[in-house]
The first five atom37 places (N, CA, C, CB, O) and aatype in JSON, in Angstrom:
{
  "aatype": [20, 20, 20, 20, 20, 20, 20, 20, 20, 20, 20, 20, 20, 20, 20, 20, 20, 20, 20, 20, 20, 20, 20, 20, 20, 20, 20, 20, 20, 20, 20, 20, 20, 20, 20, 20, 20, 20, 20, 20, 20, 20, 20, 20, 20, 20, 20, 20, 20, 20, 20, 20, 20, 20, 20, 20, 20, 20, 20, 20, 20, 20, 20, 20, 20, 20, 20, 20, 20, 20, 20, 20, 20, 20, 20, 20, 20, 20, 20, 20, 20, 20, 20, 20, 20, 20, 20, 20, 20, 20, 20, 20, 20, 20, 20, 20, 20, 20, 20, 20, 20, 20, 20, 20, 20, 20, 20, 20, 20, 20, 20, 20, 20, 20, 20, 20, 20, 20, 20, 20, 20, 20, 20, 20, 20, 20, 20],
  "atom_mask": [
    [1, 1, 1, 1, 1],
    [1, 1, 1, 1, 1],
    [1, 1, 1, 1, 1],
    [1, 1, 1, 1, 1],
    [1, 1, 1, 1, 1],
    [1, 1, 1, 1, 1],
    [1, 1, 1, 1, 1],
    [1, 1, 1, 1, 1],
    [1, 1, 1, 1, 1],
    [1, 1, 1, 1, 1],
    [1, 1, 1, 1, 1],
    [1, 1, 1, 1, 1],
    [1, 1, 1, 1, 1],
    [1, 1, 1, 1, 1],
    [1, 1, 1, 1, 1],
    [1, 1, 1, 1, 1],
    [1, 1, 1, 1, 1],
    [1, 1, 1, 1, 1],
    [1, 1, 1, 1, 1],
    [1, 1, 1, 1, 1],
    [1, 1, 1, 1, 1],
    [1, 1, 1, 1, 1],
    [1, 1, 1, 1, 1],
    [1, 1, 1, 1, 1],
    [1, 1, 1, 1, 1],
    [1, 1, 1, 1, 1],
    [1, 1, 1, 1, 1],
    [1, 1, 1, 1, 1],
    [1, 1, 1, 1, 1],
    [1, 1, 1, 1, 1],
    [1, 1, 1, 1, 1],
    [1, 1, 1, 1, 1],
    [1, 1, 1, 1, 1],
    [1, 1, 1, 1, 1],
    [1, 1, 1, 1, 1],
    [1, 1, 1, 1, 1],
    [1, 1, 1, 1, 1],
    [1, 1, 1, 1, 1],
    [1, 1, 1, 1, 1],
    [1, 1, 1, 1, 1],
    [1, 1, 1, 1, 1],
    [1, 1, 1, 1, 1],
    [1, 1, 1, 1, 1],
    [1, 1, 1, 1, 1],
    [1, 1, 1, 1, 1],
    [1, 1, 1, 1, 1],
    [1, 1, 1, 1, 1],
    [1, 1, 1, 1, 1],
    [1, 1, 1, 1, 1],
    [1, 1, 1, 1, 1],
    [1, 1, 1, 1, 1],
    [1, 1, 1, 1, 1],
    [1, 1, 1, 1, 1],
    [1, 1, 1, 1, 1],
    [1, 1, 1, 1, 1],
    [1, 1, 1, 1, 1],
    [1, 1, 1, 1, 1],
    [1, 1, 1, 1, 1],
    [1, 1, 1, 1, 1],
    [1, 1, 1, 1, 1],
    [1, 1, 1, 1, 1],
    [1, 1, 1, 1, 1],
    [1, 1, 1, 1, 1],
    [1, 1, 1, 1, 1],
    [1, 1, 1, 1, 1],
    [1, 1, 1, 1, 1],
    [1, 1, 1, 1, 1],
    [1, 1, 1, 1, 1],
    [1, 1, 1, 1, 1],
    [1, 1, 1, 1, 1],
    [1, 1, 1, 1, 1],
    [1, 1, 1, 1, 1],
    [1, 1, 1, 1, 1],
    [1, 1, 1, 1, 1],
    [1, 1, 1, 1, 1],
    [1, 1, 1, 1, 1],
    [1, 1, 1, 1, 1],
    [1, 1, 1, 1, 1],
    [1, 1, 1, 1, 1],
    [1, 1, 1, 1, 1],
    [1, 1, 1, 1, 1],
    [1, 1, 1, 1, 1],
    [1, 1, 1, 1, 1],
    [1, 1, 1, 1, 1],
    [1, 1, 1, 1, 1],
    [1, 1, 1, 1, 1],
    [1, 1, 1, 1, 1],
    [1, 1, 1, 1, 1],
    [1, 1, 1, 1, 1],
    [1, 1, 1, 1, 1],
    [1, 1, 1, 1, 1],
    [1, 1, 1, 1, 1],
    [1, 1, 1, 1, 1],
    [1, 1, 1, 1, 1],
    [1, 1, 1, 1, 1],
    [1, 1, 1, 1, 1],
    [1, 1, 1, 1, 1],
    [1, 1, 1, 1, 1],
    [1, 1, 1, 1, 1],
    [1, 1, 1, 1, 1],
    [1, 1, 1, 1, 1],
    [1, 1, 1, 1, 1],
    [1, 1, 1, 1, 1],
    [1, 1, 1, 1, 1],
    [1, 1, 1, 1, 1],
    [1, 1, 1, 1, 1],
    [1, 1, 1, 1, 1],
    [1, 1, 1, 1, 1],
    [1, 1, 1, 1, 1],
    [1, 1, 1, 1, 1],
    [1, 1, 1, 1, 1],
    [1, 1, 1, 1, 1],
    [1, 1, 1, 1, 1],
    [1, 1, 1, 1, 1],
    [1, 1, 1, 1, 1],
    [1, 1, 1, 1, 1],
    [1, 1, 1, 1, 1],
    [1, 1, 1, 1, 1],
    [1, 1, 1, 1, 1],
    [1, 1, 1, 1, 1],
    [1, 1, 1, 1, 1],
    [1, 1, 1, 1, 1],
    [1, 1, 1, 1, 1],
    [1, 1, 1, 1, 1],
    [1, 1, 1, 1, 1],
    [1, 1, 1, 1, 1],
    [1, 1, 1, 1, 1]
  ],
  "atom_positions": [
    [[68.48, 31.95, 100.27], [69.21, 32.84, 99.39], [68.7, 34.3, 99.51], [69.09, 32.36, 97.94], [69.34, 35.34, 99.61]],
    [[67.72, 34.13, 99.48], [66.71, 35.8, 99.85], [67.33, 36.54, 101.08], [64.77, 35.51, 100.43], [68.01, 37.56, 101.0]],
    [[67.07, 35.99, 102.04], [67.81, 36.63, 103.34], [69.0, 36.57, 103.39], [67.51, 36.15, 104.53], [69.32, 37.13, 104.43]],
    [[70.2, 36.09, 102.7], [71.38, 36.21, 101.85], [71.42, 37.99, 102.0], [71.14, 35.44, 100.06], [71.75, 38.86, 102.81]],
    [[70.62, 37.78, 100.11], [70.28, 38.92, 99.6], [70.44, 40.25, 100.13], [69.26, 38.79, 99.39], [71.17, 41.22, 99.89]],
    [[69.0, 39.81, 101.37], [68.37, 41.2, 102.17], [69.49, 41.25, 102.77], [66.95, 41.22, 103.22], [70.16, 42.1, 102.19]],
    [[70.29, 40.64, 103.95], [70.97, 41.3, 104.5], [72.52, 41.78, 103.73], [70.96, 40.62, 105.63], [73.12, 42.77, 104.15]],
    [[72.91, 41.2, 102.93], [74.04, 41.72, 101.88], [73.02, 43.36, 101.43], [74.38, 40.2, 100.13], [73.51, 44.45, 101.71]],
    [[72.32, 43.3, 101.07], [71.35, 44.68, 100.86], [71.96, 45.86, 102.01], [69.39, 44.25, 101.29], [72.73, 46.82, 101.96]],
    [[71.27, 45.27, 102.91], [71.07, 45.76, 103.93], [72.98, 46.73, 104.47], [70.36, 44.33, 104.87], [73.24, 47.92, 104.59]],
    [[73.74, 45.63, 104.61], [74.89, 46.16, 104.91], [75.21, 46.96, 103.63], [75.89, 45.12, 105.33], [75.75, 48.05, 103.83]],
    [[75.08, 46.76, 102.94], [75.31, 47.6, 101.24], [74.97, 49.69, 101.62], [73.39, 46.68, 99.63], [75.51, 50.8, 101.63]],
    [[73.95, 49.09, 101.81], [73.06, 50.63, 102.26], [73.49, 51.45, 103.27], [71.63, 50.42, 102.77], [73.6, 52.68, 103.23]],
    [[73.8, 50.44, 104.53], [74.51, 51.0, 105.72], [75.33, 51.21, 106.09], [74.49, 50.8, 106.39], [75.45, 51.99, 107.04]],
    [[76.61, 50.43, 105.35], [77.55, 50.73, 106.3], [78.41, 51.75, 105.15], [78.38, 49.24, 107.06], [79.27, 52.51, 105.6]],
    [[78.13, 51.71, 103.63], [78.75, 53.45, 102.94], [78.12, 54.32, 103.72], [78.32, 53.99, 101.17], [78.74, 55.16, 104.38]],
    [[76.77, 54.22, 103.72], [76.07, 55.59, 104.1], [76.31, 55.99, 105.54], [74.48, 55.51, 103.89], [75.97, 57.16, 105.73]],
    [[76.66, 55.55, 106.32], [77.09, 55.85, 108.05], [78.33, 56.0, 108.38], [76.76, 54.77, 109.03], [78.79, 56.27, 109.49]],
    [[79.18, 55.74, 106.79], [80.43, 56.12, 106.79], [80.68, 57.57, 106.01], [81.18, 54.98, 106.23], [81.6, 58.34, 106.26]],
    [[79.71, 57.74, 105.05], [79.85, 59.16, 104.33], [79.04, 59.96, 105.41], [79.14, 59.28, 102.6], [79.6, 60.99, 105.79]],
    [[77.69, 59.65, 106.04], [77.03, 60.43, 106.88], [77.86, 61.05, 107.46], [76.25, 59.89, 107.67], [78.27, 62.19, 107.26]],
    [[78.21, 60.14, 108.39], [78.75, 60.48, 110.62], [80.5, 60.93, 110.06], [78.81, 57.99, 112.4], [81.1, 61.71, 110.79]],
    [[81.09, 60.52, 109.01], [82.61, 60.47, 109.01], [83.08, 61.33, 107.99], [83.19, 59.07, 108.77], [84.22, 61.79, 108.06]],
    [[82.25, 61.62, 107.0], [82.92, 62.48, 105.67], [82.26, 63.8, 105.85], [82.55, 61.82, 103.97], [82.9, 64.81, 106.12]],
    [[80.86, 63.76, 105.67], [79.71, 64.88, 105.62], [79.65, 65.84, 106.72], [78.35, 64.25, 105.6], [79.69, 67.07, 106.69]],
    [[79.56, 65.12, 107.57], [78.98, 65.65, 108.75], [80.11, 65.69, 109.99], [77.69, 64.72, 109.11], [80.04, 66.01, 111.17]],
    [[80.92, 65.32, 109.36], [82.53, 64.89, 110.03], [82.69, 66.09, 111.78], [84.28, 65.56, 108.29], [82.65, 65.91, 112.99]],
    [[82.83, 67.07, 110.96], [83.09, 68.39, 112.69], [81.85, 68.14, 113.25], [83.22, 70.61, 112.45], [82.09, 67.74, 114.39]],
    [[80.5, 68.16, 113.05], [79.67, 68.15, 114.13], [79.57, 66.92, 114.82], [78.49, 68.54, 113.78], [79.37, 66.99, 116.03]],
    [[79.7, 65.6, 114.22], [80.27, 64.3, 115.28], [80.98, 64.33, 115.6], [80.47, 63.2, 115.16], [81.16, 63.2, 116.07]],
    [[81.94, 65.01, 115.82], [83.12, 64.93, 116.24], [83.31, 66.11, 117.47], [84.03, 65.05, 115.0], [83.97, 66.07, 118.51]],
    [[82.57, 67.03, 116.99], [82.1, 68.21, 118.21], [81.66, 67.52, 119.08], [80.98, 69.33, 117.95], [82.12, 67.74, 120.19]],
    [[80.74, 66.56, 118.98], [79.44, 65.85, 119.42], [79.96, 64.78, 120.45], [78.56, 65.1, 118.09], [79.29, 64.21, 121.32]],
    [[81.27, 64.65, 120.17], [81.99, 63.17, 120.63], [81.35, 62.22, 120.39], [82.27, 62.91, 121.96], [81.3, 61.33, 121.24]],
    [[80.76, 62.09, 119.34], [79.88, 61.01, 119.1], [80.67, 59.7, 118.97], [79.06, 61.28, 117.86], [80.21, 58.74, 119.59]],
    [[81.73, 59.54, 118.31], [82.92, 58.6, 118.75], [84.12, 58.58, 119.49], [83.36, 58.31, 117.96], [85.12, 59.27, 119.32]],
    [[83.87, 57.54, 120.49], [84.74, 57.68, 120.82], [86.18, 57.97, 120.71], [84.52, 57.27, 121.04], [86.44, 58.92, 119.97]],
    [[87.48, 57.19, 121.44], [88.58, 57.22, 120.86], [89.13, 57.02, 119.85], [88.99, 56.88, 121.22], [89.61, 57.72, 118.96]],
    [[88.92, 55.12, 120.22], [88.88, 54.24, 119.6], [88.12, 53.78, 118.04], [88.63, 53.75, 120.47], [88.42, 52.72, 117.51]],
    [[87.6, 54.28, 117.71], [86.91, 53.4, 116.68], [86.75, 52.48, 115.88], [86.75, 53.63, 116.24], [87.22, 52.63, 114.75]],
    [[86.07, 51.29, 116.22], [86.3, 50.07, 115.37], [85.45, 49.68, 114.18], [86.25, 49.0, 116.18], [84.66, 48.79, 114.46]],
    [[85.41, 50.0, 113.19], [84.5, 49.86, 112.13], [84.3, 48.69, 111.78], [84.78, 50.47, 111.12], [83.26, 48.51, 111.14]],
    [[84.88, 47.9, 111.96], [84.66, 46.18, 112.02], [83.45, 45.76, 112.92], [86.07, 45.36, 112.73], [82.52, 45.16, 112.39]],
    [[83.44, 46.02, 114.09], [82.19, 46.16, 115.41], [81.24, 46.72, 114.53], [82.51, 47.31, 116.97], [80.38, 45.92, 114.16]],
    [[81.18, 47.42, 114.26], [79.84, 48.64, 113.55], [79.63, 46.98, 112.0], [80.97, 51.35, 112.55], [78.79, 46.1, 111.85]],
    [[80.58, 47.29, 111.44], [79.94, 46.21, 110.19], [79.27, 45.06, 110.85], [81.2, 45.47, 109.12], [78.38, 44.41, 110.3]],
    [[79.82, 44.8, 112.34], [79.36, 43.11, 112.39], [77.79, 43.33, 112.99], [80.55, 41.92, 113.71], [76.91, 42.52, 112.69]],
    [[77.56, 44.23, 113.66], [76.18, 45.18, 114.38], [75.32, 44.9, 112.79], [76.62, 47.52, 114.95], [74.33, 44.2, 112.55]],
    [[76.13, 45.74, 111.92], [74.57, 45.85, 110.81], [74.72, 44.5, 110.2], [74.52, 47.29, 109.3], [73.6, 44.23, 109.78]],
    [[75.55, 43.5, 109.92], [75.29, 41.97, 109.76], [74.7, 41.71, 110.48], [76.13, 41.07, 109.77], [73.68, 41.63, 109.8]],
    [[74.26, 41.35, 111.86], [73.36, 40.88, 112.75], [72.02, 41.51, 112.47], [73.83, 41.11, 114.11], [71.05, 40.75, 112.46]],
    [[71.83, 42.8, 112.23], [71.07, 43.74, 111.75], [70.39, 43.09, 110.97], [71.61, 44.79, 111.24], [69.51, 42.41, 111.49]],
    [[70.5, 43.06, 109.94], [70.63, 42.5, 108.82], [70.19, 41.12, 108.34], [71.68, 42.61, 108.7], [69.45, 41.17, 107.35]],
    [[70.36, 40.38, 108.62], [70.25, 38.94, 109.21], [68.5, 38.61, 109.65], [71.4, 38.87, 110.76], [67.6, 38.11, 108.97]],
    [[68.51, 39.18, 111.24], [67.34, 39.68, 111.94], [66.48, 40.25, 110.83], [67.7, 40.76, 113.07], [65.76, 39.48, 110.19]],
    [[66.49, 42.04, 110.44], [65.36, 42.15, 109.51], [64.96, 41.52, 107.86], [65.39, 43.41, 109.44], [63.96, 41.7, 107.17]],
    [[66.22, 40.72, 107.62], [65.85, 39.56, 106.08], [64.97, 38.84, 106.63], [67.14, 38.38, 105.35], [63.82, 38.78, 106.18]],
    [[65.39, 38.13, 107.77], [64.49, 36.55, 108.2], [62.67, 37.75, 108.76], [65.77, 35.17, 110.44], [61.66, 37.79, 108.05]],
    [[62.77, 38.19, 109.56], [61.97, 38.55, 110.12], [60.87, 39.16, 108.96], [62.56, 39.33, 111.13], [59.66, 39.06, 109.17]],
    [[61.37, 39.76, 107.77], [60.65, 40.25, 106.4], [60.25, 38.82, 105.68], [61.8, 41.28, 105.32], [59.29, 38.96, 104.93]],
    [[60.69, 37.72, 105.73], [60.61, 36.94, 104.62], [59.31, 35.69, 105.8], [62.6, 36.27, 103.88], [58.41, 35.08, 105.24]],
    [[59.45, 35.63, 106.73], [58.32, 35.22, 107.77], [56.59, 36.06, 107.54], [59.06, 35.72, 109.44], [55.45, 35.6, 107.44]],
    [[57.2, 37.53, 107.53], [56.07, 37.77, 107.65], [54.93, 37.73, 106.49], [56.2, 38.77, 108.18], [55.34, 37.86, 105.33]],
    [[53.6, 37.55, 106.69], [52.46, 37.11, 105.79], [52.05, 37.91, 104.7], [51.33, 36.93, 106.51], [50.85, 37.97, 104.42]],
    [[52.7, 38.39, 104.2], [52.62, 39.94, 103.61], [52.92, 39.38, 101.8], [54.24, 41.31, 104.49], [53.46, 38.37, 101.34]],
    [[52.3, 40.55, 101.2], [52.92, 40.21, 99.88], [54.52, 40.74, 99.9], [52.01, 40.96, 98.61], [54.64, 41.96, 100.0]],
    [[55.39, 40.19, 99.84], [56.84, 40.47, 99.87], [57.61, 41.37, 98.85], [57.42, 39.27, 99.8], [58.67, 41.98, 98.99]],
    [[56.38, 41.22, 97.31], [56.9, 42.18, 96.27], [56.54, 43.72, 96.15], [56.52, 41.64, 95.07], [56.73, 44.52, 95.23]],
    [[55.84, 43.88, 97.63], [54.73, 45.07, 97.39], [56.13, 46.33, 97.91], [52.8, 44.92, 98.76], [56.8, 46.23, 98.93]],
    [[56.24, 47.51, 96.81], [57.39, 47.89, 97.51], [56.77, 49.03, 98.74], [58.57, 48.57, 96.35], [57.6, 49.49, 99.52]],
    [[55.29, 49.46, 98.87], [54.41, 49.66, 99.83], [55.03, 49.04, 101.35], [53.06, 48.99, 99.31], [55.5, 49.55, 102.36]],
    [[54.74, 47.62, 100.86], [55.42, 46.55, 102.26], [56.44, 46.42, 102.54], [55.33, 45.3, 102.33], [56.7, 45.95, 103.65]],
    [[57.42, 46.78, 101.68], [58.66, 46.78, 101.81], [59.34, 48.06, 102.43], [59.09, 46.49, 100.62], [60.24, 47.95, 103.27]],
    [[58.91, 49.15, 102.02], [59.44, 50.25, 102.78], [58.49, 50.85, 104.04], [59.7, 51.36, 101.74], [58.93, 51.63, 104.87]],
    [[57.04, 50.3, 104.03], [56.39, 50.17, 105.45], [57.14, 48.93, 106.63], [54.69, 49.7, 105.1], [56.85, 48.92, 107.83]],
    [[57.81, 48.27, 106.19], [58.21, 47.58, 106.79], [59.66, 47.72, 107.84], [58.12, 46.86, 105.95], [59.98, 47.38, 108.98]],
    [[60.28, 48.44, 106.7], [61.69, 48.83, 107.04], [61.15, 50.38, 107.77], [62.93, 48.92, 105.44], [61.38, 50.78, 108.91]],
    [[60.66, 50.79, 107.09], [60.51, 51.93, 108.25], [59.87, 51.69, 109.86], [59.55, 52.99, 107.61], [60.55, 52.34, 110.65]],
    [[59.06, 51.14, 110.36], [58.83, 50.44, 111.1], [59.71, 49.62, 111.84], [58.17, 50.0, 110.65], [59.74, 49.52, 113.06]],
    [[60.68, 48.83, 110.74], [62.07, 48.49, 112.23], [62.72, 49.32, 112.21], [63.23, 47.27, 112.28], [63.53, 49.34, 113.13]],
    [[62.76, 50.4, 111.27], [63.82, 51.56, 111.65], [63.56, 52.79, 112.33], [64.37, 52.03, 110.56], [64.29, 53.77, 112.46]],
    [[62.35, 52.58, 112.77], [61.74, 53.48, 113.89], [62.03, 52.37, 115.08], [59.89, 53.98, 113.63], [62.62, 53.09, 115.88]],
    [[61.99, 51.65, 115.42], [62.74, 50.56, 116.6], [63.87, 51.12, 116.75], [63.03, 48.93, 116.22], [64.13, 51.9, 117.66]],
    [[64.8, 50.71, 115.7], [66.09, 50.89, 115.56], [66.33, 52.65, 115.94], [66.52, 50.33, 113.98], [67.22, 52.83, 116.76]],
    [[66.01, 53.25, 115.7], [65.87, 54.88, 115.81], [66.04, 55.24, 117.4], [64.2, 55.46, 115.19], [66.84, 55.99, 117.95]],
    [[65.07, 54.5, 117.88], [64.58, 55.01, 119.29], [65.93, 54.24, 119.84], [62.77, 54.45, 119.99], [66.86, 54.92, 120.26]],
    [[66.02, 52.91, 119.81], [67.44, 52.5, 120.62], [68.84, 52.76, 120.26], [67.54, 51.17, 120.7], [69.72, 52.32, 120.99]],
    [[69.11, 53.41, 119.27], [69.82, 54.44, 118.8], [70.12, 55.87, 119.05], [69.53, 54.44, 118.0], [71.23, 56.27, 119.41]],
    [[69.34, 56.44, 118.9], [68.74, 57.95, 118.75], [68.63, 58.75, 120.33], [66.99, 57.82, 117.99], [69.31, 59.63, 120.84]],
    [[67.43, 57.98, 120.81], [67.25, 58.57, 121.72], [67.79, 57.8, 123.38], [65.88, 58.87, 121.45], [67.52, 58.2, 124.51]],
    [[68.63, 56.57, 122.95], [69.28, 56.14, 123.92], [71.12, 56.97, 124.11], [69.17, 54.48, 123.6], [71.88, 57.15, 125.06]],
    [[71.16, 57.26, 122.72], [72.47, 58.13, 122.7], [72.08, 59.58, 123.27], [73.11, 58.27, 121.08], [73.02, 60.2, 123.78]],
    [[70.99, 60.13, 123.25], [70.78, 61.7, 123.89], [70.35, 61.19, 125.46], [69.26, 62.82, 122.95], [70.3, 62.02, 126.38]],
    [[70.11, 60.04, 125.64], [69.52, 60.03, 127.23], [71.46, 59.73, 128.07], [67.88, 58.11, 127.56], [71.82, 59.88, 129.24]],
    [[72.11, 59.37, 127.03], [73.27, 58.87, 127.53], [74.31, 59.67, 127.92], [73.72, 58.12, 126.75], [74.9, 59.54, 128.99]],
    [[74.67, 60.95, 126.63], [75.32, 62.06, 126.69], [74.67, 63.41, 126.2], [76.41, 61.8, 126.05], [73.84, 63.61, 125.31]],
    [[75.28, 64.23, 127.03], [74.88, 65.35, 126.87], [75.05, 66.39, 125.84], [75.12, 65.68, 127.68], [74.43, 67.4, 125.51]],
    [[76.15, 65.75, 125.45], [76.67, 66.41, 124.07], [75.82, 66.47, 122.3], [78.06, 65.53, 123.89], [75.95, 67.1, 121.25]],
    [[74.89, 65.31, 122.88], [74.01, 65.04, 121.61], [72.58, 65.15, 122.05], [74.26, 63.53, 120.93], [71.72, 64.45, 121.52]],
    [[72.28, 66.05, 123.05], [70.98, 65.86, 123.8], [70.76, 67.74, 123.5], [71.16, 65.06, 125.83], [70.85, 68.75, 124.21]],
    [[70.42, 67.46, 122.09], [69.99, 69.03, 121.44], [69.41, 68.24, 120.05], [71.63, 70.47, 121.1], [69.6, 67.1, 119.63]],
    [[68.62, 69.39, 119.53], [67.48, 69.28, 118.15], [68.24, 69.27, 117.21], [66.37, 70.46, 117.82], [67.96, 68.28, 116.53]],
    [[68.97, 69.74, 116.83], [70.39, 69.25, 115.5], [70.14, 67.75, 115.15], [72.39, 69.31, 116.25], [69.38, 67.11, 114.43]],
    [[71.49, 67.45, 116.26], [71.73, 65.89, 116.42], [70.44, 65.02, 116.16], [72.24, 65.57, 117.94], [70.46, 64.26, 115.19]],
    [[69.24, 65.08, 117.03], [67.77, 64.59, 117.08], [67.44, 64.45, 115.41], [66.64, 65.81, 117.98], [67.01, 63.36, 115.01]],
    [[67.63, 65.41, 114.57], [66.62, 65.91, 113.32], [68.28, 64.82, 112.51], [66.19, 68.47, 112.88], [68.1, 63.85, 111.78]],
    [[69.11, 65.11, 112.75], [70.24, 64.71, 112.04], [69.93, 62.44, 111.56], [71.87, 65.26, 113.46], [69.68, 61.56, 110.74]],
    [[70.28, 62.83, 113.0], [69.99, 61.45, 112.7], [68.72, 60.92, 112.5], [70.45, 60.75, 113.57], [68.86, 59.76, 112.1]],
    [[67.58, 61.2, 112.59], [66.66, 60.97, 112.56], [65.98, 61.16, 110.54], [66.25, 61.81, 113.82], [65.03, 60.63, 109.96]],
    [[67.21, 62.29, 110.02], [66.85, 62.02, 108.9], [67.77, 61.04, 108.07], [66.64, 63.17, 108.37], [67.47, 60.57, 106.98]],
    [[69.01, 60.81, 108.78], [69.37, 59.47, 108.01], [69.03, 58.19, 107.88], [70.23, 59.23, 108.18], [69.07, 57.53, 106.85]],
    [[68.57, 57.71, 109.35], [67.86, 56.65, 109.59], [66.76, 56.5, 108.72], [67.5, 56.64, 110.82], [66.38, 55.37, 108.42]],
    [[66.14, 57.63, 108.23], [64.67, 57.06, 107.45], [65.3, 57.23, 105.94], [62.91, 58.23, 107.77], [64.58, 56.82, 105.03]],
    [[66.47, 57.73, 105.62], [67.01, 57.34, 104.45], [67.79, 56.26, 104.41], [67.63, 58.21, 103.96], [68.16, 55.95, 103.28]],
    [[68.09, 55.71, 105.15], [68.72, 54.3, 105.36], [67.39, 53.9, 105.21], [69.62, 53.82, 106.79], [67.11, 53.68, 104.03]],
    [[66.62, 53.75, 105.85], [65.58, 52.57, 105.73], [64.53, 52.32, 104.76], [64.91, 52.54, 106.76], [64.02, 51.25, 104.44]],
    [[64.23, 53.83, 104.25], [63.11, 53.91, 103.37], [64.26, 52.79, 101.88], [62.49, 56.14, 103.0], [63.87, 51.85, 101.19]],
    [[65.42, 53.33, 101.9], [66.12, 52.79, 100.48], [66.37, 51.04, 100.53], [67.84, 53.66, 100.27], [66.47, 50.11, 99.73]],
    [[66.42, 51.28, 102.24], [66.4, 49.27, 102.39], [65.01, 48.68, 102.03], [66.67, 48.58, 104.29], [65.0, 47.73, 101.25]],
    [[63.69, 49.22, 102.58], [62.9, 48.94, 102.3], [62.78, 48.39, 100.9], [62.38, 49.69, 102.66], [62.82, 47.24, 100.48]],
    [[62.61, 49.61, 100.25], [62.89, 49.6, 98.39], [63.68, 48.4, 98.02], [63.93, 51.05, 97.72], [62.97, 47.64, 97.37]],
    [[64.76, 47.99, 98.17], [65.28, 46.66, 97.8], [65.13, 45.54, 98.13], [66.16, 46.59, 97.89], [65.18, 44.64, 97.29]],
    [[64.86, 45.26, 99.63], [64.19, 44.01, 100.38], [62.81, 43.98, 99.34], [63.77, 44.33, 102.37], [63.01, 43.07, 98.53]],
    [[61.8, 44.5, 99.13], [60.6, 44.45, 98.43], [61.37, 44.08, 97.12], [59.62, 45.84, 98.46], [60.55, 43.49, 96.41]],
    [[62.29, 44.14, 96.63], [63.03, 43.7, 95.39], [63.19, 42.76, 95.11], [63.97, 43.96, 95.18], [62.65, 42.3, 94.11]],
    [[64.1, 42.0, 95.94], [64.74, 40.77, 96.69], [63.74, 39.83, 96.71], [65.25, 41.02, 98.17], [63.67, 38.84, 95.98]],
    [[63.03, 40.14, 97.49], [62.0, 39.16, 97.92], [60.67, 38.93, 96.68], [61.37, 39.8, 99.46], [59.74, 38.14, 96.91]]
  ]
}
């Protein structure tokens, strides 16, 4: 039921916030950016942070840790979201050129740790 929880959490956190981020907020500079493509399937993106999701519940509720500590909980999530960051982040600037500037870098780099620091905070809840 916990890893339920975490990952219902988890998509909770991510997929408003990467929709107000990249699509409402910040809308002309991704879009300057071509950061999406044509196409866009937001269904693909939800099923990514379910798998997401899934992965860091089980993988949090394994590890030996006090689970209520919200210390451990947002050291934790930050830590896969520095994973997640780099195969994200800096696989999209090695990929195109359009996002291979310090903006984009600092941009996403500060949502990701607000995505994660706030997942953290609730997984330590949850659990």
């Amino acid at each position: 039921m916990k890893i339920l929880l975490g990952t219902l959490a988890y998509i909770v956190v991510t997929f408003p916030f990467a929709v107000v981020w990249h699509m409402v907020v910040f809308k002309e500079k991704y879009m300057r950016w071509q950061y999406f493509g044509e196409d866009v399937k937001p269904a693909l993106g939800l099923a990514s942070m379910l798998l997401q999701g899934v992965v860091l519940s089980y993988s949090y509720s394994a590890l030996p840790v006090d689970h209520s500590s919200l210390q451990t909980g947002i050291s934790y999530a930050l830590l896969m979201g520095l994973f997640l960051w780099s195969v994200h982040v800096l696989a999209a600037m090695g990929k195109s050129s359009k996002v291979r500037h310090l903006e984009f870098f600092v941009m996403e780099t500060v949502y990701l740790t607000i995505q994660f620091a706030i997942y953290g905070a609730l997984i330590s809840r949850i659990f």
